[in-house]
Every structure is written in C-alpha cells, then in structure tokens.
MARROFI-694661 format. One record per residue (C-alpha): x, y, z; residue number from 0. Coordinates in steps of 0.05 Angstrom, whole numbers, plus 5000, padded with zeros to 4 digits. Example, Ala and Ser with C-alpha at 12.3 -4.5 7.8 and 13.67 -1.06 7.14 Angstrom:
# MARROFI-694661
<pt u="5246" v="4910" w="5156" num="0"/>
<pt u="5273" v="4979" w="5143" num="1"/>
# end
This chain:
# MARROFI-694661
<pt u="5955" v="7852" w="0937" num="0"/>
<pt u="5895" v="7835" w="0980" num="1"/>
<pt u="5871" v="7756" w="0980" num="2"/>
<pt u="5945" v="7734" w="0993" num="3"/>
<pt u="5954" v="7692" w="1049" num="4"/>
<pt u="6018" v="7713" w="1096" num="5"/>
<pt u="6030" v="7656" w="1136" num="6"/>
<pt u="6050" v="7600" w="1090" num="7"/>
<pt u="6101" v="7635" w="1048" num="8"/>
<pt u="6132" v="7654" w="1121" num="9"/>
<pt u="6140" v="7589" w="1138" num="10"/>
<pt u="6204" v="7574" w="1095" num="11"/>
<pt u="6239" v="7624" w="1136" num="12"/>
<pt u="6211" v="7592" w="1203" num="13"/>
<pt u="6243" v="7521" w="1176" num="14"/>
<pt u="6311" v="7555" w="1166" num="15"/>
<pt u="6317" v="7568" w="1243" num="16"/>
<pt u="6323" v="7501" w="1262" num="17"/>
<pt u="6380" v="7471" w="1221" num="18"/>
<pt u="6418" v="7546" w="1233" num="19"/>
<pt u="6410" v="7533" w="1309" num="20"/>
<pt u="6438" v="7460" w="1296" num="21"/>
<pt u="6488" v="7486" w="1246" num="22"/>
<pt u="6522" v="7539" w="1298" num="23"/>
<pt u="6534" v="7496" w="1361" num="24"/>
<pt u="6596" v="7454" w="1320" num="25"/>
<pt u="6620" v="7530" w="1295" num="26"/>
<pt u="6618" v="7555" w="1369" num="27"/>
<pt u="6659" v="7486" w="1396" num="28"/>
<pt u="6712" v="7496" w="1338" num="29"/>
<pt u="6764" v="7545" w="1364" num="30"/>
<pt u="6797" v="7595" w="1307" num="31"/>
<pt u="6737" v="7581" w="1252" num="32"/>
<pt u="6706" v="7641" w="1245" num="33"/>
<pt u="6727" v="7642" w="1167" num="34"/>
<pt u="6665" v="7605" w="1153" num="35"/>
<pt u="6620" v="7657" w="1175" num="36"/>
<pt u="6618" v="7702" w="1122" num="37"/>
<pt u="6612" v="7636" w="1080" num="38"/>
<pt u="6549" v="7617" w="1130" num="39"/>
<pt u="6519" v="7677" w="1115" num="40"/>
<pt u="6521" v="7692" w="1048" num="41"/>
<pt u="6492" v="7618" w="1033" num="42"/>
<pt u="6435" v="7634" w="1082" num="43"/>
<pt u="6438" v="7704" w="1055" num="44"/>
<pt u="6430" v="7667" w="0978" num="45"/>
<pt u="6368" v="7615" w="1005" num="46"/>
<pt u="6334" v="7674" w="1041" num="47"/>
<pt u="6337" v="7716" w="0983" num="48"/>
<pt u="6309" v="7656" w="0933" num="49"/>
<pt u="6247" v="7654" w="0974" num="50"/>
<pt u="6232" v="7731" w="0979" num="51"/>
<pt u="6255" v="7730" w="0906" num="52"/>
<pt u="6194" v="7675" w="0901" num="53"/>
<pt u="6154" v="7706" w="0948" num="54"/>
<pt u="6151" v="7774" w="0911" num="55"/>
<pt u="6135" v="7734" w="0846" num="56"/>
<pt u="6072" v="7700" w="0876" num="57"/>
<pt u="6057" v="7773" w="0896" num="58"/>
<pt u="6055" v="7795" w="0831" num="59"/>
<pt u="6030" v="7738" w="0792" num="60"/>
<pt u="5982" v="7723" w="0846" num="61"/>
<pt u="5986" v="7670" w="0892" num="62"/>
<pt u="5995" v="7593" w="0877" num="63"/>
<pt u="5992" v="7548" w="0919" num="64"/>
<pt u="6031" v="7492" w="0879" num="65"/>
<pt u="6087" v="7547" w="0868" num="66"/>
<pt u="6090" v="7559" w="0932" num="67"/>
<pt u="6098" v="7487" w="0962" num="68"/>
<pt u="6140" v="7480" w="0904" num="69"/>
<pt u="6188" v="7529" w="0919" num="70"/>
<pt u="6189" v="7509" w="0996" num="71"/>
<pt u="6207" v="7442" w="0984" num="72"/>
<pt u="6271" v="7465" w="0934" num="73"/>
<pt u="6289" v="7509" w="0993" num="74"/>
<pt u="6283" v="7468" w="1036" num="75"/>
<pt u="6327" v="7414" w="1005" num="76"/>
<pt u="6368" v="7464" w="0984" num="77"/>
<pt u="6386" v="7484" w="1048" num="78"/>
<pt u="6386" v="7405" w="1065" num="79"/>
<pt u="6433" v="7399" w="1020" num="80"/>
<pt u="6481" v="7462" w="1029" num="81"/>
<pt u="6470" v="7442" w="1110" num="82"/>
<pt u="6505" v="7372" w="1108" num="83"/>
<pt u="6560" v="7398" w="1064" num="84"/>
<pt u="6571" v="7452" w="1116" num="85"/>
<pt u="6569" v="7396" w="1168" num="86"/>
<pt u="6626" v="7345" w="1128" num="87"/>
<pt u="6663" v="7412" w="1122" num="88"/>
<pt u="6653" v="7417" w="1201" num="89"/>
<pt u="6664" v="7346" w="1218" num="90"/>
<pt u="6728" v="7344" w="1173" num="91"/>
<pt u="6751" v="7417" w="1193" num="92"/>
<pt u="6746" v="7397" w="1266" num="93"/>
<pt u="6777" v="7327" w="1249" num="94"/>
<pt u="6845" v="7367" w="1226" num="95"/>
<pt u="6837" v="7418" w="1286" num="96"/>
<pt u="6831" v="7362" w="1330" num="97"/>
<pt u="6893" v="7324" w="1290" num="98"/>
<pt u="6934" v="7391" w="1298" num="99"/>
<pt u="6919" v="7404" w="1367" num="100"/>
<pt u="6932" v="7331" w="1389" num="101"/>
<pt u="7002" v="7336" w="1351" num="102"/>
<pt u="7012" v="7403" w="1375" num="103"/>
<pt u="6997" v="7380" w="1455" num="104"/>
<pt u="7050" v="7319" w="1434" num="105"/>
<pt u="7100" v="7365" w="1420" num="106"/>
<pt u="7090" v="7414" w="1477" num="107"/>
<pt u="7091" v="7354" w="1518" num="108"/>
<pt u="7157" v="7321" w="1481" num="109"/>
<pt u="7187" v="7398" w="1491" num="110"/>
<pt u="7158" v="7400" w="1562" num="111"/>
<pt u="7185" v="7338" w="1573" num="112"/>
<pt u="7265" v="7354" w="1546" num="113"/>
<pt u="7262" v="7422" w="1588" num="114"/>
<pt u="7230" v="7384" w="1645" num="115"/>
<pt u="7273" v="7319" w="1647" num="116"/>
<pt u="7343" v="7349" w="1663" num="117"/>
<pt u="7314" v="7380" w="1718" num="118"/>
<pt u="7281" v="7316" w="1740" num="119"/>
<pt u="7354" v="7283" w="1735" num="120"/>
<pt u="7375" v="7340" w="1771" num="121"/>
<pt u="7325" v="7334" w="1832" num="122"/>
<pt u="7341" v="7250" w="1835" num="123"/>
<pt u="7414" v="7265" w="1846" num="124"/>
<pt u="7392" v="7326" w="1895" num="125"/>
<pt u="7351" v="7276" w="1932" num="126"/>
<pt u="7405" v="7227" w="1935" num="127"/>
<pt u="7448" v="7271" w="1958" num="128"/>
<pt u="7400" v="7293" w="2010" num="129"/>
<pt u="7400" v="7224" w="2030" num="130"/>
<pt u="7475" v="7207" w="2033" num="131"/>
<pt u="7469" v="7274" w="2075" num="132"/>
<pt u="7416" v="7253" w="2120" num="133"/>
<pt u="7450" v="7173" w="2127" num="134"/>
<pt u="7517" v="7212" w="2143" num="135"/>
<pt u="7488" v="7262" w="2190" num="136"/>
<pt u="7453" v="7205" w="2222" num="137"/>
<pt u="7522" v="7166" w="2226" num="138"/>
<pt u="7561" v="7231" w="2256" num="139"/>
<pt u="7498" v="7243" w="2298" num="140"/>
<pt u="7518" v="7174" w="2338" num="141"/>
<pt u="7586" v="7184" w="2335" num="142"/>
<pt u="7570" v="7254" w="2363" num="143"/>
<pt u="7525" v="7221" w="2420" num="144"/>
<pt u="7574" v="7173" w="2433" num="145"/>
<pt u="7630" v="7213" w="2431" num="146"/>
<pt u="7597" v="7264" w="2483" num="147"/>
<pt u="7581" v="7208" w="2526" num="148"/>
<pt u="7660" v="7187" w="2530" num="149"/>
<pt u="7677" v="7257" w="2549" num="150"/>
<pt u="7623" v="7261" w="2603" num="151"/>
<pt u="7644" v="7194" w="2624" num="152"/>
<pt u="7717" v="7221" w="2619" num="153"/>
<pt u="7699" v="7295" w="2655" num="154"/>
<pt u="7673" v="7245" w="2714" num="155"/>
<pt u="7731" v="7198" w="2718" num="156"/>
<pt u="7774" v="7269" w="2713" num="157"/>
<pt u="7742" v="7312" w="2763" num="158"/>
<pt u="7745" v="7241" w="2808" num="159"/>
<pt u="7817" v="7237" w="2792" num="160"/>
<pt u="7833" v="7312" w="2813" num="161"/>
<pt u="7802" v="7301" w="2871" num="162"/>
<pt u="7836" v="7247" w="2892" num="163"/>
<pt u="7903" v="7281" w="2876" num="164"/>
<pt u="7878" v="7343" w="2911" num="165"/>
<pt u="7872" v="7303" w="2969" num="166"/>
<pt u="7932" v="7272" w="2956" num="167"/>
<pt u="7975" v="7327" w="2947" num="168"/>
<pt u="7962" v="7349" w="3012" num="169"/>
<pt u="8005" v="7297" w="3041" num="170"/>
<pt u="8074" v="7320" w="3040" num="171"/>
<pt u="8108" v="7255" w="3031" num="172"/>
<pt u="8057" v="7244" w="2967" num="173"/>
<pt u="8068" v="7318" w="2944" num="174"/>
<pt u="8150" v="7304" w="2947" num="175"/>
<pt u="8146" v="7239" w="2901" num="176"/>
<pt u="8093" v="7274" w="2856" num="177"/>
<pt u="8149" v="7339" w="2844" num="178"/>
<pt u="8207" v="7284" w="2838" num="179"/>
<pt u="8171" v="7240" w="2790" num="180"/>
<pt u="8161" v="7311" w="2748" num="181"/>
<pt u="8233" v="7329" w="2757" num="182"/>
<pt u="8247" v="7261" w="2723" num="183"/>
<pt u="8205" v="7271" w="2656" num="184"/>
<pt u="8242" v="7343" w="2652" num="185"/>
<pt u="8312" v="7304" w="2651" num="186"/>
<pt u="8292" v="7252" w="2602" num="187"/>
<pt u="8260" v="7313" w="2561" num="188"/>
<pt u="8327" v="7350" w="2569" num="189"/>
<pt u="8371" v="7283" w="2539" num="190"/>
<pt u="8405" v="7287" w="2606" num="191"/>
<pt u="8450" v="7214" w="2619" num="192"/>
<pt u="8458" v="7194" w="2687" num="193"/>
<pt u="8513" v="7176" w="2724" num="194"/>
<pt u="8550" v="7222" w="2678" num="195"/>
<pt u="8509" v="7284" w="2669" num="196"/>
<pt u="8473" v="7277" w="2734" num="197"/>
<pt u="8464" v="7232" w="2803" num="198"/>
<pt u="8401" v="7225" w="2841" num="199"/>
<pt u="8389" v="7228" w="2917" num="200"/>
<pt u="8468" v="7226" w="2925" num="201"/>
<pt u="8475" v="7223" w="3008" num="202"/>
<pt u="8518" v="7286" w="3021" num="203"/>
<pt u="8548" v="7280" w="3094" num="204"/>
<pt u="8560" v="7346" w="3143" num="205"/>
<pt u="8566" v="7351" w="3224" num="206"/>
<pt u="8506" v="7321" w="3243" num="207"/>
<pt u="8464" v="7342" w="3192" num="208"/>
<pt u="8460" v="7301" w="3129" num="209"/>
<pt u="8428" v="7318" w="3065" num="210"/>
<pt u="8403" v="7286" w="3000" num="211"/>
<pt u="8378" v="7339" w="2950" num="212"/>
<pt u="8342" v="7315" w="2895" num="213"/>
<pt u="8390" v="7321" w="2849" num="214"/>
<pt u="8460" v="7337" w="2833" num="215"/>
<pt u="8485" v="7361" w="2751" num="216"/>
<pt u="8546" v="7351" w="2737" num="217"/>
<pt u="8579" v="7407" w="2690" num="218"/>
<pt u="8641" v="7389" w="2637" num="219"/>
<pt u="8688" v="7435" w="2682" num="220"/>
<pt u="8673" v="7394" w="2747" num="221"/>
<pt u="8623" v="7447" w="2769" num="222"/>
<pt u="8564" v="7417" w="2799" num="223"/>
<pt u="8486" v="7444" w="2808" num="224"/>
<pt u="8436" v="7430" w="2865" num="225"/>
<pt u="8368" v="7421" w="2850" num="226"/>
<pt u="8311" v="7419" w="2897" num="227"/>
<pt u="8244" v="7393" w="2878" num="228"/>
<pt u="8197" v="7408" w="2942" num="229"/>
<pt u="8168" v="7469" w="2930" num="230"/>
<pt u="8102" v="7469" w="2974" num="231"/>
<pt u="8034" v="7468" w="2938" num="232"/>
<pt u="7983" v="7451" w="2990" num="233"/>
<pt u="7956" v="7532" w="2997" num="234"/>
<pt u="7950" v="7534" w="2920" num="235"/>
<pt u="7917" v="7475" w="2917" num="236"/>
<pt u="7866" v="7499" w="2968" num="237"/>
<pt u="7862" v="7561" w="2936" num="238"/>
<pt u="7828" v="7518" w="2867" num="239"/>
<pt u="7785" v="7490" w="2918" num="240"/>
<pt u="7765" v="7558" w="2947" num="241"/>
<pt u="7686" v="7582" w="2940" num="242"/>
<pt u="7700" v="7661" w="2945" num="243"/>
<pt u="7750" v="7705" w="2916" num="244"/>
<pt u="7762" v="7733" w="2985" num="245"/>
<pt u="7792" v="7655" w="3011" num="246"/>
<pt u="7816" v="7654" w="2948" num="247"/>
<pt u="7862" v="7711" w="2951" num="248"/>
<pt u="7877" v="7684" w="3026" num="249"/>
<pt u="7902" v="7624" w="2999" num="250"/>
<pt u="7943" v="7646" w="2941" num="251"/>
<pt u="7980" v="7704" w="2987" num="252"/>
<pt u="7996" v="7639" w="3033" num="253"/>
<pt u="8023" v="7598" w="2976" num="254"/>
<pt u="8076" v="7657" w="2966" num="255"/>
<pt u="8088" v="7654" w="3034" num="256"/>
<pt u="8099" v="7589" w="3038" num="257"/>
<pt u="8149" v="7581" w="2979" num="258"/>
<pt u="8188" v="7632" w="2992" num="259"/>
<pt u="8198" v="7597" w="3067" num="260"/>
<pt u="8224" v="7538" w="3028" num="261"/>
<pt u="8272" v="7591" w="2996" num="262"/>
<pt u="8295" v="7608" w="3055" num="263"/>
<pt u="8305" v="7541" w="3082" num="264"/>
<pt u="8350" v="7520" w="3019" num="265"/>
<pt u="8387" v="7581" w="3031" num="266"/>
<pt u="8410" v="7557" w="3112" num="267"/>
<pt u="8426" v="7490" w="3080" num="268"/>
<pt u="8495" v="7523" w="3034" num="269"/>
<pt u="8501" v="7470" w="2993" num="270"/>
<pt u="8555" v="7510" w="2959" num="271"/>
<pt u="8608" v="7489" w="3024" num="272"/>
<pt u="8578" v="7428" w="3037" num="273"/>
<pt u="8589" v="7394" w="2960" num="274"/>
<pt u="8650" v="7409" w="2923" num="275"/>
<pt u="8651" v="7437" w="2854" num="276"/>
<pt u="8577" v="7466" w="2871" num="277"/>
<pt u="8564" v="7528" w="2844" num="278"/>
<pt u="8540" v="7583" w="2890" num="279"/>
<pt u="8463" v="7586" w="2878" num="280"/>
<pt u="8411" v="7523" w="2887" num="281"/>
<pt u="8353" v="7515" w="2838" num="282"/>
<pt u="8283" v="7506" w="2873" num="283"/>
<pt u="8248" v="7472" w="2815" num="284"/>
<pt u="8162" v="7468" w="2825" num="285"/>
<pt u="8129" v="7422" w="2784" num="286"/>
<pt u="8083" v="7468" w="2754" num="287"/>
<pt u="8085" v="7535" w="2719" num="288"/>
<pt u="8013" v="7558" w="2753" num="289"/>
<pt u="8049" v="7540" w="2824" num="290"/>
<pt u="8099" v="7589" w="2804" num="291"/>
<pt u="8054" v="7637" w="2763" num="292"/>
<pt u="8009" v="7648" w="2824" num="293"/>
<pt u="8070" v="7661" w="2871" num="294"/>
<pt u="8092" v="7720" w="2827" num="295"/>
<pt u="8021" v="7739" w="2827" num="296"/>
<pt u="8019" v="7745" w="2891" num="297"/>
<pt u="8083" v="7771" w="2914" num="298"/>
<pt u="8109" v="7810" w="2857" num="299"/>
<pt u="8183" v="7819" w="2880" num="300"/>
<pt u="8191" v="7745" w="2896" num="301"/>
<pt u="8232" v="7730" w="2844" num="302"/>
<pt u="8288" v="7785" w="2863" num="303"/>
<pt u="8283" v="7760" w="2938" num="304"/>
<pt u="8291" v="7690" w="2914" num="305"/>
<pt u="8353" v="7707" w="2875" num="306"/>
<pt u="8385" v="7752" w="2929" num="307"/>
<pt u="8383" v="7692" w="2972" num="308"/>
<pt u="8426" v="7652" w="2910" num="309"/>
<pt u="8361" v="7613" w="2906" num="310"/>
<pt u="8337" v="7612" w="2825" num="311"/>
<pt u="8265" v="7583" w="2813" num="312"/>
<pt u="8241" v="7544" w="2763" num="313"/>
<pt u="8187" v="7523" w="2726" num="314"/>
<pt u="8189" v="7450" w="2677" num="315"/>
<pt u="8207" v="7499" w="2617" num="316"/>
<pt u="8269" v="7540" w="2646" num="317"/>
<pt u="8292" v="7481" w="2683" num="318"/>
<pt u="8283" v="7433" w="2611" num="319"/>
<pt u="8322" v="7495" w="2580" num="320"/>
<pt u="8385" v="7496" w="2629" num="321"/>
<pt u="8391" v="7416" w="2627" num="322"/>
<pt u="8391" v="7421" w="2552" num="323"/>
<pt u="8440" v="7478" w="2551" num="324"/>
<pt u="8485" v="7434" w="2598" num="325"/>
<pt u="8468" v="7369" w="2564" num="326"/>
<pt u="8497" v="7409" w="2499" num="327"/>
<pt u="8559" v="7433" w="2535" num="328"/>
<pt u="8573" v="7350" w="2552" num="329"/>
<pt u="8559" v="7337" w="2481" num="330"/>
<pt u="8611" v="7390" w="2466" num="331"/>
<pt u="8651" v="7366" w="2520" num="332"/>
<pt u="8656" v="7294" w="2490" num="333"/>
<pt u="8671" v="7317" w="2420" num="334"/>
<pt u="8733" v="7357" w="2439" num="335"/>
<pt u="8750" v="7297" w="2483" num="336"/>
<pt u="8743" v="7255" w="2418" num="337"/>
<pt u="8782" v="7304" w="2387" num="338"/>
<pt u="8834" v="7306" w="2427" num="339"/>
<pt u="8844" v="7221" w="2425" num="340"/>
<pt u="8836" v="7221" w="2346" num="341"/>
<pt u="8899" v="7272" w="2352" num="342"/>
<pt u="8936" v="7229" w="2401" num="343"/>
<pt u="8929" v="7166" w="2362" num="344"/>
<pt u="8944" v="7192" w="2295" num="345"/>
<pt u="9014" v="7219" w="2329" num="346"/>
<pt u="9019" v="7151" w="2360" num="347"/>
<pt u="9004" v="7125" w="2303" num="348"/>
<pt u="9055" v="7164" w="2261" num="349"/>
<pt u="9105" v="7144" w="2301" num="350"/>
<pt u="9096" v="7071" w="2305" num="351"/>
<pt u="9099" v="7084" w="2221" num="352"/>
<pt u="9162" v="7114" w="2226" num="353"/>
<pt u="9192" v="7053" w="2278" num="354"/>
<pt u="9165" v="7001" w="2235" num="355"/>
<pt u="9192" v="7029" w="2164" num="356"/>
<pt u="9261" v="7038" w="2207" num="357"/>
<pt u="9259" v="6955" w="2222" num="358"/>
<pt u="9230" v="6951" w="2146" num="359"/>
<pt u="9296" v="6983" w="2121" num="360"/>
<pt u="9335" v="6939" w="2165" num="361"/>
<pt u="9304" v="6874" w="2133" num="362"/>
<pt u="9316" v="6906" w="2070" num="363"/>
<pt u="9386" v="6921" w="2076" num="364"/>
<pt u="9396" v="6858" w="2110" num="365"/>
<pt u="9361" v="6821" w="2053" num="366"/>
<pt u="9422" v="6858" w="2010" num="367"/>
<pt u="9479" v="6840" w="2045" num="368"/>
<pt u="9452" v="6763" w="2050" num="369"/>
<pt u="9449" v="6766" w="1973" num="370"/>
<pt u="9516" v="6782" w="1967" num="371"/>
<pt u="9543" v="6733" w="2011" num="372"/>
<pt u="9497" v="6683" w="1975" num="373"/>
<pt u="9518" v="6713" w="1912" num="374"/>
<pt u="9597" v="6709" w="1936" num="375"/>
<pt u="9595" v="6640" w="1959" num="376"/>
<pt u="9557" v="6620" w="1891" num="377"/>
<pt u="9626" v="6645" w="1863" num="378"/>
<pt u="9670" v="6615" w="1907" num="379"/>
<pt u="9629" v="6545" w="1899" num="380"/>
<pt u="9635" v="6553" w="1822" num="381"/>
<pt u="9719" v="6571" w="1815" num="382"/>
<pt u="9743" v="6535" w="1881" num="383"/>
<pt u="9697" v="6476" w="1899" num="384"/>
<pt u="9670" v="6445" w="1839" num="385"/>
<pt u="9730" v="6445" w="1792" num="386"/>
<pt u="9758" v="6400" w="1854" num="387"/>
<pt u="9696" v="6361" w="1866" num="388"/>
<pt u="9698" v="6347" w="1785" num="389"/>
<pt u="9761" v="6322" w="1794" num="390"/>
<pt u="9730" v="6251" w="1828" num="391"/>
<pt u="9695" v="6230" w="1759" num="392"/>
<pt u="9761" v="6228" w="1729" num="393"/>
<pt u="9779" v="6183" w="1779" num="394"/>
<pt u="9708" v="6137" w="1783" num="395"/>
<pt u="9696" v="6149" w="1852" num="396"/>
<pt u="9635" v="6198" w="1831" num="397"/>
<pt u="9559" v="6172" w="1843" num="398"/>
<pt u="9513" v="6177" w="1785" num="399"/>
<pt u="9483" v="6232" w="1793" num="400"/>
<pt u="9511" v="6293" w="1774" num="401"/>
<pt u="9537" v="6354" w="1817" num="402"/>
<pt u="9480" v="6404" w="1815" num="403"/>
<pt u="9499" v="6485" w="1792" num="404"/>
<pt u="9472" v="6532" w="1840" num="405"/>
<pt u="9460" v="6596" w="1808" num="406"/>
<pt u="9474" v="6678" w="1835" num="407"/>
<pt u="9420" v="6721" w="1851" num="408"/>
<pt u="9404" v="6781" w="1802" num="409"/>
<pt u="9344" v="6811" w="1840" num="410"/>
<pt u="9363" v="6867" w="1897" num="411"/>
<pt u="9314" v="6889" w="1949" num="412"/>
<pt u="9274" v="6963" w="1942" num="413"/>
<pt u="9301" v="7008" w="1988" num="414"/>
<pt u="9252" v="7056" w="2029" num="415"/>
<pt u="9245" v="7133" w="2004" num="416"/>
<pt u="9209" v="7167" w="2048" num="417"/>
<pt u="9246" v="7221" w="2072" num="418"/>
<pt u="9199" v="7240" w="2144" num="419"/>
<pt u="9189" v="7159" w="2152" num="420"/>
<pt u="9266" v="7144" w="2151" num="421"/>
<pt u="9278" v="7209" w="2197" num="422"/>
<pt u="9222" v="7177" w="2244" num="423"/>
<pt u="9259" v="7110" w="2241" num="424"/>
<pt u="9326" v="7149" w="2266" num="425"/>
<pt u="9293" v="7162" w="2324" num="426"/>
<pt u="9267" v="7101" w="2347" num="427"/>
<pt u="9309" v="7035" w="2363" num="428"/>
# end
C-alpha cells in the first residue's frame, strides 16, 4: 500500500516506552513480585496488539488521519489508564510487603531478642563475677605482698637470730644453759613431777672431786638415772657455717670426735658408785636430733662404742620416750600405793565396825537389865510402898495432891544380829 505514511502510526509504540520504563523501576525495588509480569505483559501484549490491529485496518482501508490520531489517543489513555492501576496495585502491593517485612523484622528481632537476652543475663553475671574475681585477687594480691614482706622481714630477723646463736653457742657456758633449758621442755613434755620423779643439779659429794649432773630420775624401786646434758656442738655448728664440702666433712668428722670424748669423760666420772640406787649406765642427752644424726653420720659405730662404755645417747624423742615410760611406772606406782591404803583402811575400818557394834550390844543389853530393874522397882513401889503411903489419907496427914502411879516399861531394846560383827566385837575390849 504505497502513499501510507510510516512514521506516525509508529509513534504509539514509541509513547509506550516511556511509562514501561517508569512502570518497571517499582517492579525491580519490590522483592518476590515477579507474579505481575506475565500480567504486565499480556496488558502491553493487549495495547500493542490494538494498535497493529488498527494499524493493519488503516492499511487496508487506506490511511486516515482522524483514525489514526483517534486511535492513538484511546491508546494512549488506555495505557494511562491500565498504567496507574498497575501503579495503586504497586504502591499498595509494596505497602503490604513493606507491612510484612517490618512485622516480620519485629519478630526476628523479638525472637533475636529472647535467644539473645539469657545470654546477655548470662554475660552480666559473668562480668560480675569477673569482677568479684578481679576485687578478690586484688585483695589476696596485698595480702600476698604483705604477707611476703613479713616473711622477708621474718627470714632477716631469723638468719640475724641464728647468727647470733651461732655465735653464741660457741661459748661453752652459753651452749650448757642452751642444752639444760632443752632438757627442761623434754621433762615438762614427758609429765615428769619434781622433787618426786626427778631433782635437778643435786650436789653429789666424792674425795675431792664433786659433781652435779644435770639431772637425777628417780625410779618407783629406788633406782635412780643420771642424765647429762653437755654434749659439745661447737664443730657441728661450724660445720653449717662451712663454704666447701671438703671443711665441711672436716668439721662433721670432729663433731664425732668430740662427742664421743664427752662419752668418755662421763664414763671416768662412775656415777653408778658415786650415787646410790644409780643404775649402771649414764644418759648423754644432746639437744638436737641433727647433733646426733651427724655423729652417726660420721662415725657409724658410735653408737655401739657409746654403749660399751654404759654411756646411752639421746636425742629429745628417746629421752621424752624413757621419762614417759618412767613417769607411767610412778603413775603405776601411786595407784598400787593407793591401793594398798584403800585395803588397809577398809580392814581398819572393819574392825573399828566390829568394836563399836560390840559397845552397841553392851548399851543394849544394859538398856535391858535397867528396864527390869525399873520395871521391878515399879512393882515393888506399887504392892509395898504405896498401899503404906495410902495409909496417911486415912489418917489426914496427906497433902492435897495425890500420890502419882508410875507405870512399867513394855518396850525391850533390839538386840544386834550380825553374826561376823558380834564375832569382831569378841575380839576387841
């Protein structure tokens, strides 16, 4: 169909672009609508095919220009038309999304929130805890500071107190009172009484050569035991002080040395002649168990030459051991003695039962024989006196008072029945 022009019944179509462009930016900002697209298309599809339908008309019929304006503009408004309904259906369609996905973020945020908020609780009371843990460690931290402060302070006052003692135990007259002021807290460890278990510094006299051993224990039999508390210590005490092994060793093989000299001096002394009732054997006691310890070290066979010389060492804990072992015996010792005194005054006792029931039956029988003579001279008062004395109110030379009656005695005393009591009684006067 030549004559017909091609650019103005185009033009409808060119319009359409436009509003389609506008139409599919709210479709491609709304999440899960792509149901509306085949909707979108088939009304586009239906306007498009109005104006071909219209376009192939004019073809045929030949063209007209009113037609053709005419059919434009019903397009056009058409479309106008069909495009705001598709934009309410938008606006409200992306209203509800908008709705649903703003109550669907409140509850992801109110189930968030439920699954978060115990944990929350959970991490307040963790950091709490922390805290109490941090204020405490904080607290013991001082305590700690101070506490390691005290014991420095202590370790100085200690090492300066060992020192001085090393020093002072180097004096003999120091190192004598030191062992005697030790053998003391063994006997009051021991329960030992003195004057009665044990005596102290007792003088002991001999031909020109005196003694006074530290102590003396007395034994229940009479037996008695020396104790000597001077073991030397000034070698061993050197020996702490020593800077090699070698002076060391030097030191420690001269503190067996030395002790067992002072074994051998308390063996020339024979206490057991000197102090009667003393066993035959002296106990060297040293103040220490290292004293000892290191001597044995040293010299392993000191303890049989000790005891061949009838001298027994001993440390604070054998010597607290014997004292309690004799403390016991006393204890014993006392109880039989007890014994013995609850026997002797029961018999005493018995006796002085059986004397006094004796005397009690003589009362007793005595008590009888008065009744009858009370209860005889009742009868001779009644048939020989008073029919006489009745005989003076005949006469009117009685007073006015009547002669009393005097009455006999019905009751008799209990005599005692106890066969070993009364035998007792014959015995005694």
């Amino acid at each position: 169909m030549p004559g017909i022009p091609h650019s103005r019944p185009i033009r409808p179509l060119r319009a359409l672009e436009r509003p389609l462009r506008r139409l599919s930016h709210p479709f491609r900002r709304l999440s899960g609508m792509t149901a509306l697209l085949p909707v979108l298309t088939l009304l586009i599809g239906l306007a498009i095919g109005a104006l071909v339908g219209n376009r192939l008309a004019s073809r045929q019929s030949g063209p007209d220009p009113l037609d053709v304006d005419r059919t434009r503009d019903i397009a056009n408004a058409t479309l106008a038309t069909t495009m705001r309904e598709l934009i309410d259906v938008n606006t409200r369609l992306q209203a509800e999304a908008t709705a649903r996905a703003a109550a669907e973020a409140s509850q992801q945020q109110k189930s968030v929130h439920d699954l978060v908020a115990p944990v929350g609780e959970q991490l307040a009371r963790l950091d709490r805890k922390l805290n109490e843990l941090e204020n405490k460690r904080v607290e013991d931290s001082g305590r700690l500071n101070t506490s390691i402060g005290s014991l420095a302070s202590l370790a100085t006052s200690l090492q300066k107190e060992t020192a001085e003692l090393a020093s002072a135990m180097k004096n003999t007259k120091v190192r004598g009172n030191w062992g005697e002021l030790q053998l003391q807290r063994v006997i009051e460890l021991a329960g030992m009484t003195e004057h009665i278990m044990y005596e102290q510094q007792e003088h002991i006299a001999g031909d020109g050569d005196a003694a006074r051993p530290d102590m003396i224990v007395r034994l229940p039999d009479s037996k008695k035991i020396i104790i000597d508390a001077k073991a030397p210590m000034s070698a061993y005490l050197n020996a702490i002080n020593a800077t090699n092994d070698i002076e060391r060793e030097q030191l420690l093989t001269k503190h067996a040395a030395d002790v067992m000299a002072h074994v051998n001096a308390l063996a020339k002394r024979n206490y057991a002649s000197r102090v009667d009732g003393s066993l035959d054997f002296i106990v060297m006691f040293v103040p220490g168990d290292t004293f000892l310890t290191a001597a044995f070290d040293a010299n392993p066979e000191f303890l049989e030459q000790a005891i061949a010389k009838n001298v027994f060492p001993a440390s604070p804990g054998t010597l607290i051991a014997l004292l309690r072992a004799i403390a016991y015996g006393w204890r014993q010792e006392q109880l039989a003695e007890n014994a013995a005194q609850v026997v002797a005054l029961g018999k005493e006792l018995y006796e002085r039962v059986g004397v006094f029931t004796g005397h009690l039956q003589k009362v007793g029988t005595n008590l009888t024989k008065a009744t009858e003579s009370y209860n005889s001279a009742v009868a001779s008062l009644e048939t020989r006196v008073m029919p006489s004395a009745r005989r003076f109110e005949t006469l009117a030379v009685a007073s006015d008072q009547a002669l009393p009656g005097v009455s006999p005695i019905d009751v008799t005393t209990r005599q005692v029945s106890l066969p070993e009591l009364e035998a007792g009684s014959g015995n005694q006067s």
